[in-house]
Backbone as numpy.savetxt, mean C-alpha at the origin, in Angstrom:
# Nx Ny Nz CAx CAy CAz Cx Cy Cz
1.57 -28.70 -2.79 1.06 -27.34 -2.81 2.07 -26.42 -2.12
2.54 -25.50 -2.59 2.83 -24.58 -2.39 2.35 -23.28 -0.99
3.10 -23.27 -0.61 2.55 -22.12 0.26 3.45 -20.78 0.70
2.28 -19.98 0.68 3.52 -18.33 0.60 4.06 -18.75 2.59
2.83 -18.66 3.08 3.49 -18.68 4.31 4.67 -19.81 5.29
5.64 -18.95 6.11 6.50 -19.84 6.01 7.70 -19.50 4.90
7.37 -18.76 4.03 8.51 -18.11 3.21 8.16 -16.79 3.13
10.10 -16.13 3.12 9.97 -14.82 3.02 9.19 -14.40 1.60
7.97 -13.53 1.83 7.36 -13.00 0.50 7.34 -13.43 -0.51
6.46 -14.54 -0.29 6.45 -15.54 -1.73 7.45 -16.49 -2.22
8.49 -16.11 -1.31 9.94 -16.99 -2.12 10.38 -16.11 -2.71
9.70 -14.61 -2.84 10.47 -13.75 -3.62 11.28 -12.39 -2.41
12.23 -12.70 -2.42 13.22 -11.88 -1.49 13.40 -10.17 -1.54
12.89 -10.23 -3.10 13.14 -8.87 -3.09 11.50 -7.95 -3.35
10.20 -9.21 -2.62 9.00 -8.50 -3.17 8.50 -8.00 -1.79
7.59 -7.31 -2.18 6.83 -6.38 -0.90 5.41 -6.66 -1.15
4.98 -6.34 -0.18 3.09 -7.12 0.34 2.42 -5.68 0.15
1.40 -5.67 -0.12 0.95 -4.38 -0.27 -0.29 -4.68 0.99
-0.37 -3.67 1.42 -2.01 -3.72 2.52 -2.87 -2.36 2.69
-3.84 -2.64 2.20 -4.64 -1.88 2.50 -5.82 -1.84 3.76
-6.81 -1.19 3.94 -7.57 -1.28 5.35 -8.90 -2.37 4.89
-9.20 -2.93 3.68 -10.12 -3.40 3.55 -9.18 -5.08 3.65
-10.03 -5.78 4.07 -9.92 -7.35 3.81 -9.74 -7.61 2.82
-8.22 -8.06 2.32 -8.70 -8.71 1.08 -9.05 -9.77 0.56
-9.36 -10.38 -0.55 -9.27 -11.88 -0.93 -8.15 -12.01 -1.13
-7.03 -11.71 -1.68 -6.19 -12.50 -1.97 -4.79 -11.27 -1.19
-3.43 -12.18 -1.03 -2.73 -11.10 -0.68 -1.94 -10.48 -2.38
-1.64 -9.05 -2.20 -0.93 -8.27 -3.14 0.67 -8.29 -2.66
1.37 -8.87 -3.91 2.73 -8.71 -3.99 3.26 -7.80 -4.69
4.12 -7.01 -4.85 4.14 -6.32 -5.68 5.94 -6.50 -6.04
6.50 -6.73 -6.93 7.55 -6.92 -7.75 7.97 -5.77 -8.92
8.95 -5.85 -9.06 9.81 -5.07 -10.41 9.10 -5.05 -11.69
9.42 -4.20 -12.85 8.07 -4.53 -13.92 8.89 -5.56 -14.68
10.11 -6.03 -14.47 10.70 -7.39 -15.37 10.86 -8.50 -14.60
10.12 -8.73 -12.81 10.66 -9.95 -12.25 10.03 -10.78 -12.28
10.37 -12.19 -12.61 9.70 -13.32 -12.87 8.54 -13.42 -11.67
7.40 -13.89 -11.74 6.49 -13.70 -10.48 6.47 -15.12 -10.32
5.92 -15.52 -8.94 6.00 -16.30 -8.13 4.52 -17.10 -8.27
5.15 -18.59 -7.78 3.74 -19.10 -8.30 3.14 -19.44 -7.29
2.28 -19.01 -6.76 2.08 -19.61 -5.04 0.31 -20.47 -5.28
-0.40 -21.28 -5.10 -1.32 -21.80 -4.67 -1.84 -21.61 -3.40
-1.25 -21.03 -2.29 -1.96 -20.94 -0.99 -1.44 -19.79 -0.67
-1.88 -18.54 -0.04 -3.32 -18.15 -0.36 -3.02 -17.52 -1.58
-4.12 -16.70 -2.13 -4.27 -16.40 -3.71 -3.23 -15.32 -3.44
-3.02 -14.73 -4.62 -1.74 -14.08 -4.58 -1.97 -13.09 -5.73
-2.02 -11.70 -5.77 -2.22 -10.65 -7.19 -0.73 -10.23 -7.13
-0.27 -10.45 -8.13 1.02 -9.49 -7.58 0.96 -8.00 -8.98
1.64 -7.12 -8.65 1.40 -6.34 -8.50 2.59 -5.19 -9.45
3.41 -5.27 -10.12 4.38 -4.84 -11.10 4.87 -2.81 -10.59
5.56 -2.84 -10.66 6.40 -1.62 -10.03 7.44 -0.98 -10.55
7.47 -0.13 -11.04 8.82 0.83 -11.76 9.48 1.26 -10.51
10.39 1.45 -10.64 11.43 2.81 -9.42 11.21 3.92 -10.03
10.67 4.58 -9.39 11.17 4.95 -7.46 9.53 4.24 -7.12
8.94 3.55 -7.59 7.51 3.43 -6.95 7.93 2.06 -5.79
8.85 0.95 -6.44 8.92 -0.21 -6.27 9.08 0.21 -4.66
10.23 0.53 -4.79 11.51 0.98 -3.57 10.95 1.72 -2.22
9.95 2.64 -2.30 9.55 3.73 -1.86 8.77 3.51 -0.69
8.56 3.78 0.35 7.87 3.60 1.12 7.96 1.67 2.24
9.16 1.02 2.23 9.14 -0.05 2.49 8.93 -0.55 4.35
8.14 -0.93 4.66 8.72 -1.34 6.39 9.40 -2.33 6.21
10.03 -3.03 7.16 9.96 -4.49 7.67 9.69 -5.18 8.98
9.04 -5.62 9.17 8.15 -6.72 10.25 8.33 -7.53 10.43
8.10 -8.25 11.47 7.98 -10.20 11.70 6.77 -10.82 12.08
6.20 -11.25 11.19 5.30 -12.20 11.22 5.54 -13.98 11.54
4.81 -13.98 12.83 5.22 -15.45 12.69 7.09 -16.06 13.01
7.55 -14.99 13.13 9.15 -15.13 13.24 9.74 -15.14 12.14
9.29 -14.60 10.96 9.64 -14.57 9.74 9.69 -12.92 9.21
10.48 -12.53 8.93 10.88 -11.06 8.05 9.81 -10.81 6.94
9.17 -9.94 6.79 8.17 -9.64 5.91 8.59 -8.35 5.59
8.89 -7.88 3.74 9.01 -6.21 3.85 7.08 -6.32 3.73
6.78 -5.45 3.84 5.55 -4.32 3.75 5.52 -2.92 3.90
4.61 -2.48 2.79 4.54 -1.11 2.35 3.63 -0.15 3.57
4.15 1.11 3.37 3.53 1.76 4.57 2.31 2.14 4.27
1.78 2.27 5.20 0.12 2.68 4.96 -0.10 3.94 4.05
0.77 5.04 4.39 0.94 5.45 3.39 1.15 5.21 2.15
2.13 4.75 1.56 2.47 4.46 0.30 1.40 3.79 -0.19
0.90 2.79 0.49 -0.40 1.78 0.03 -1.39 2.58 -0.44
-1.80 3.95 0.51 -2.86 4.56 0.03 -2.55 5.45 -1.27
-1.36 5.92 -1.38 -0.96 6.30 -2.45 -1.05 5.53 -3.68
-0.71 4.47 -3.92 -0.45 3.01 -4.83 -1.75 3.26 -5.04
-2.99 2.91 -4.29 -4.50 2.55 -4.12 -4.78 3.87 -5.19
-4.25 5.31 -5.21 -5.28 6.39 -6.10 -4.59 6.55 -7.30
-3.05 6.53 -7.28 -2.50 6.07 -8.35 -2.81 5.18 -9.31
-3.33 4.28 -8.61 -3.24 3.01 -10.29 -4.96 2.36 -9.98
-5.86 3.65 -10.42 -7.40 3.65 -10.47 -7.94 1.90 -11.22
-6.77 1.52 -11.90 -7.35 0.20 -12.44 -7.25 -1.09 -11.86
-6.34 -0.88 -10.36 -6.48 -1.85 -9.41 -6.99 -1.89 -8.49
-7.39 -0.75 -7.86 -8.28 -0.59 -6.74 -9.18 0.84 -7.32
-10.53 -0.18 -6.98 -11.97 0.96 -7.11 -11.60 2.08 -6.02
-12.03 3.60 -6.89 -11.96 4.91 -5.85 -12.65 4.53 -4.87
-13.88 3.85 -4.39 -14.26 4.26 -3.21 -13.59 2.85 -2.35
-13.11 1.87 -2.63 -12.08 1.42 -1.70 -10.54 1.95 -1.14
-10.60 2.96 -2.06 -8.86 4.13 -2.03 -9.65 5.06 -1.07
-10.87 5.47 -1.05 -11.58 6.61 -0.17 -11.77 6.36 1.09
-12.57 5.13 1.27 -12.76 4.09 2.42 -11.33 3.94 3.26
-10.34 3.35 2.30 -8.94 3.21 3.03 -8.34 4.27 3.44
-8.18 5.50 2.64 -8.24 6.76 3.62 -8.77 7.12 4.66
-9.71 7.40 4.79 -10.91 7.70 5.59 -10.41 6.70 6.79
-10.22 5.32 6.75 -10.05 4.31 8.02 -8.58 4.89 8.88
-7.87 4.68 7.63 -6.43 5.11 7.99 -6.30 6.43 8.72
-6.74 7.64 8.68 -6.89 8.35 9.35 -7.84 8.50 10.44
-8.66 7.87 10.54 -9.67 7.88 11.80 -8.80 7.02 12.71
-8.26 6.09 12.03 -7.50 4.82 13.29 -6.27 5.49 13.86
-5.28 6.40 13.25 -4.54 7.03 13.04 -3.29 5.76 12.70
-3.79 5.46 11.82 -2.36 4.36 10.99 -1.35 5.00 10.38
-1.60 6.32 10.39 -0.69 7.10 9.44 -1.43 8.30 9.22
-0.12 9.51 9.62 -1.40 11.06 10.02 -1.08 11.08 8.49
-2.10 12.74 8.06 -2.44 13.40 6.89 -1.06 13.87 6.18
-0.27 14.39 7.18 1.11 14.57 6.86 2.11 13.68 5.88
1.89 12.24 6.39 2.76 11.39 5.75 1.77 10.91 4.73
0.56 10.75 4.76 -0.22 10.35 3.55 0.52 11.34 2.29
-0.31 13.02 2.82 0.44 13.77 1.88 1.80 13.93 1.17
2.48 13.48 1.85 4.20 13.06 1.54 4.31 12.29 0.31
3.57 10.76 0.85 4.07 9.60 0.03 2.98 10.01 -1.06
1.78 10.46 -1.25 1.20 10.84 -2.64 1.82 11.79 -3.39
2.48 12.79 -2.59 3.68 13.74 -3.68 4.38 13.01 -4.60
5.39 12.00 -3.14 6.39 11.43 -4.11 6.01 10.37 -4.95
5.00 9.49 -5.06 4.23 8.52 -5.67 3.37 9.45 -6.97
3.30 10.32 -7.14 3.03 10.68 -8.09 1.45 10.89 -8.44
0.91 10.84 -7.04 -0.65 10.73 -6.49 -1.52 11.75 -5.77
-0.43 12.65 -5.73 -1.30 13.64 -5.08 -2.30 14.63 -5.78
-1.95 14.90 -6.71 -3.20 15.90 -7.72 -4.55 14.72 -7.34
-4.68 13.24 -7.28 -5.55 12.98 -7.55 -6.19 13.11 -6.15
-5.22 12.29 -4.84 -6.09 12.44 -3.68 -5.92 13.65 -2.76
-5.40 14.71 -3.23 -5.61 16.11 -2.38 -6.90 16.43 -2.22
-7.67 16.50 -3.20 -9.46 16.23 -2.47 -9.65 15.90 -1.62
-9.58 14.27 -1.34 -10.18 14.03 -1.02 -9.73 13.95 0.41
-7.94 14.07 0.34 -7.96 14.04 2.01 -8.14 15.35 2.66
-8.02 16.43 1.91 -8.49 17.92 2.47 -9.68 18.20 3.06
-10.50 17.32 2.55 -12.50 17.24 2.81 -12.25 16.18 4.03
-11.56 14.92 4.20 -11.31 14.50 5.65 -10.70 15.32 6.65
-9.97 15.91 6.21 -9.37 16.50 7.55 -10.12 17.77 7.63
-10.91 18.29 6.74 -11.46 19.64 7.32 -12.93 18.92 8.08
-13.32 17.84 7.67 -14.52 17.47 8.15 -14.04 16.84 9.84
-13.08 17.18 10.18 -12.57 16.84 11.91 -12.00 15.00 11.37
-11.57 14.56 10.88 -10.88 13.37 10.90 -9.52 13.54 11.61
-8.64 14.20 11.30 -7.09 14.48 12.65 -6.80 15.87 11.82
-6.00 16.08 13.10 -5.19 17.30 12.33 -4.31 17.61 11.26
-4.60 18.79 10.73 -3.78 19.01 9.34 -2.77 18.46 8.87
-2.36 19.21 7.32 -0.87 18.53 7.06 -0.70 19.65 6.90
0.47 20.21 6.08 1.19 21.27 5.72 1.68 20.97 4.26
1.97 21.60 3.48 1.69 21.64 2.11 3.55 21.58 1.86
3.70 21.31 0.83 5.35 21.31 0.59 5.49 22.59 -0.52
């Protein structure tokens, strides 16, 4: 059996973990829209297909465990999450907003950023305008 952990990102060097604020079942990889995907058996694994500038955009890197992990910023994640309505249900993209800014994982500012450049903001300017006017943190500023 196979296992992701213990290897950088699946065995795939050039993939990124996606995270959102809810638990998931399985972890999200997310890869190029032509890269061979990875076959992992432990733990479940969605991976997750990506054009540029989406792939690229928004990357950290971390150490887990003593091991290099890229992962996507909370931002970008929440962006990804309203963007692509057919992988994550709106009210888990709403929920993950809503957390992300109450915890302050990432102010309104940089949410608003990475949904510009992600190509997401017409959809979640609603809804983070109605958080932050309802007292969740302070404003963003508009570009």
């Amino acid at each position: 059996m196979r296992q992701c952990a213990g290897h950088h990102n699946c065995r795939r060097p050039d993939s990124v973990i996606v995270a959102l604020h809810q638990m998931p079942r399985q972890v999200w990889v997310a890869i190029g829209a032509k890269d061979w995907a990875p076959k992992v058996e432990y733990p479940k694994v969605r991976i997750v297909r990506l054009r540029e500038p989406y792939l690229g955009y928004g990357i950290e890197h971390h150490t887990i465990a003593g091991i290099g992990v890229a992962i996507y910023s909370i931002a970008k994640a929440l962006a990804d999450a309203f963007r692509n309505a057919r992988l994550v249900d709106r009210s888990v993209a709403i929920e993950s907003l809503r957390s992300a800014i109450e915890q302050r994982k990432a102010t309104p500012a940089e949410i608003a950023q990475a949904a510009k450049d992600c190509g997401a903001w017409k959809i979640m300017r609603p809804y983070l305008e109605a958080l932050v006017q309802n007292g969740y943190f302070g404003g963003f500023s508009e570009r």
